[in-house]
N, C-alpha and C positions, 0 to 999 in steps of 0.2 A: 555417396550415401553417408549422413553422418548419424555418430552412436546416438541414441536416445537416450537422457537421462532416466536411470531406473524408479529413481522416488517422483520423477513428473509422471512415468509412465505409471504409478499406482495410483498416483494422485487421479489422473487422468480415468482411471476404471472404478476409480470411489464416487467421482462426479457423474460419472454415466450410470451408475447403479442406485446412487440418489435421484437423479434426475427420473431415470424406471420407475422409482418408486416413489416419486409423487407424482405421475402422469397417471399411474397403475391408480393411486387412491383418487386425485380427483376424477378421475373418467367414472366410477366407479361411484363417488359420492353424485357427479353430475348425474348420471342415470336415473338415481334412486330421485332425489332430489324435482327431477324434471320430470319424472312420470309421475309423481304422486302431488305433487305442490305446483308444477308449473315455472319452478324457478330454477336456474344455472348456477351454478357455483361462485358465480360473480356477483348474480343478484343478491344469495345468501350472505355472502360475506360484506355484500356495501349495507344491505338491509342488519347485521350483525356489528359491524362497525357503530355504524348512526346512531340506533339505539340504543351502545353506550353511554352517548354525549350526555350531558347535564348543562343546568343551567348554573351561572355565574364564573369568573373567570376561568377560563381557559377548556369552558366545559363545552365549548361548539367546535367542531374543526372545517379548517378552513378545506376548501377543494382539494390544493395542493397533499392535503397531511391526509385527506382521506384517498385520493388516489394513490400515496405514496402506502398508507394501510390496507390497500385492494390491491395493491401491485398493477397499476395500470397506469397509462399514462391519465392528464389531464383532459385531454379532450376524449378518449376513450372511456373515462369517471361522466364526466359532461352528459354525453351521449347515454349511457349506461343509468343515470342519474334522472334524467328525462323519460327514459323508457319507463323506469319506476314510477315514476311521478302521472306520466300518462295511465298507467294502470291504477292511480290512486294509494299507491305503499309509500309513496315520500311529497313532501309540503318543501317548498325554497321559500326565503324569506330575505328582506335587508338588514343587513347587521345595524343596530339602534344607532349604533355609535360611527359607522365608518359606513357610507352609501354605498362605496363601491363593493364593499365583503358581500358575500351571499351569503345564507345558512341554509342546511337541509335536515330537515327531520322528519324522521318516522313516524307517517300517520298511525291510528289504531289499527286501520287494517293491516296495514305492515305488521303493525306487533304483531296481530294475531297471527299472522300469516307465517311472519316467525315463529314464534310460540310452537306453532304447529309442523313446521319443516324441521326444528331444533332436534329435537329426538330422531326424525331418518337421516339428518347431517350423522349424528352422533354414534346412531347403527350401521351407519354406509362405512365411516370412517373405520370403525372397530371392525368389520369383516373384509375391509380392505386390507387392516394392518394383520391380520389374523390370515387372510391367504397369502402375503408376500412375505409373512414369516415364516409358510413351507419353503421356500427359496434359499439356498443356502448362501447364495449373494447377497439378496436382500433382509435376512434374517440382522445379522448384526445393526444394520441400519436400523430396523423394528425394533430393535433391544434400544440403542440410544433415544429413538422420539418418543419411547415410552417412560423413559426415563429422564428428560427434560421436564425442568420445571420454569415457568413462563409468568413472569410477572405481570398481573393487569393494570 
């Protein structure tokens, strides 16, 4: 048997108690989210992403940059992207300039649709991070993501 290093082994129960604690809030935002809106935490976030985008340089993102902002692979965004679009929340188009680029953006129903999930994202979130701050594991973790600040 050999020793385990002590600062891997704490590191190792700070990654498992982060990890709790974003499975704890998205399970919890997915809930709200799917019962009341009909969308997954994935839909919200590629629907959330998109409708950033603007028009003129560098204001569309390509598959790759919005998968890599969903946390998903490429054919999983693909796939994901499609569903949307079959339900009418996202429009794909040709890039003017390079045939091969695709664009995807958010129809109006999307907005709305957003618009209207935006606020139980925002209540799921806060009463997720509000019970896994009775934890006294996950407490200090709740004190730092509330305390991040994220540039858009």
């Amino acid at each position: 048997m050999t020793a385990t290093d002590p600062a891997l082994t704490a590191l190792s129960q700070r990654w498992c108690a982060l990890s709790l604690l974003h499975g704890r809030i998205e399970s919890h935002i997915e809930r709200a989210l799917e019962s009341r809106h009909g969308l997954s935490v994935r839909e919200y976030s590629l629907l959330d992403v998109l409708s950033r985008q603007h028009s003129g340089p560098g204001g569309h993102l390509q598959m790759k940059q919005v998968a890599d902002a969903v946390v998903l692979s490429q054919s999983a965004t693909t796939r994901l992207v499609t569903r949307l679009e079959d339900r009418g929340l996202l429009t794909r188009y040709l890039c003017a300039t390079d045939r091969r680029g695709i664009y995807t953006d958010v129809t109006e129903a999307g907005l709305t649709l957003l618009t209207e999930a935006r606020p139980t994202n925002d209540s799921a979130l806060r009463e997720a991070l509000d019970e896994a701050a009775k934890n006294p594991e996950l407490a200090p973790l709740v004190q730092v993501v509330e305390g991040v600040t994220v540039s858009a």
